[in-house]
N, C-alpha and C positions, 0 to 999 in steps of 0.2 A: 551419509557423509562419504565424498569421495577420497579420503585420506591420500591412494596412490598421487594423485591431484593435487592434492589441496583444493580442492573446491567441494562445494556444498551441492546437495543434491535437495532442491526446493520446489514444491506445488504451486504453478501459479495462476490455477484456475479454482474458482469456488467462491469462497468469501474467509474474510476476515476482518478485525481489529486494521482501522488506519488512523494515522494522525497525522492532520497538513497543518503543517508551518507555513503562514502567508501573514505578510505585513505586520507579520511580529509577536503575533497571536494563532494558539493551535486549537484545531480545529478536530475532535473527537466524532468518530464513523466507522461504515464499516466501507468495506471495498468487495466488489461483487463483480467476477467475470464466470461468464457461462462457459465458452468453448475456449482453445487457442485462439482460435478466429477471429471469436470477438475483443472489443475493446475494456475496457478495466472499466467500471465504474466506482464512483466515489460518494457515499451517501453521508448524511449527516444521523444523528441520534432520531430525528423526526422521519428519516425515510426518503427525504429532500435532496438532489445534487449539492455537493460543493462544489464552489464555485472555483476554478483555478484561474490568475490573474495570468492574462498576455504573456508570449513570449516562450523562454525555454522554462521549462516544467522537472525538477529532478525528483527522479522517482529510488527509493532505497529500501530495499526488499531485506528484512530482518527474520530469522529462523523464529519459530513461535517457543521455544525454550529460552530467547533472548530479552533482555528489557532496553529499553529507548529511554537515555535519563535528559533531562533539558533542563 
């Protein structure tokens, strides 16, 4: 934690727990980026991409002490 800031000091390359929200219904995986470099990926419980629909994409990065309630 950057407390002087206020801001968060967050890892965001590796893997973790994701949940996509799309067309109303969520969607349980994990999220896996190798380098900075590369791009995020998004897999499902089976090891499969998820799909993200057209368009703008919002992405919301939560601290792993934190819970997402919906």
């Amino acid at each position: 934690l950057q407390a002087e800031k206020g801001r968060l000091s967050l890892n965001t390359t590796g893997s973790g727990r994701v949940l996509i929200f799309r067309d109303g219904q969520v969607v349980e995986g994990t999220w896996k980026k190798q380098t900075i470099w590369r791009r995020t990926s998004f897999v499902d419980a089976d090891g499969q991409p998820i799909a993200l629909n057209r368009g703008i994409t919002w992405v919301e990065v939560v601290p792993g002490q934190r819970s997402v309630t919906y």
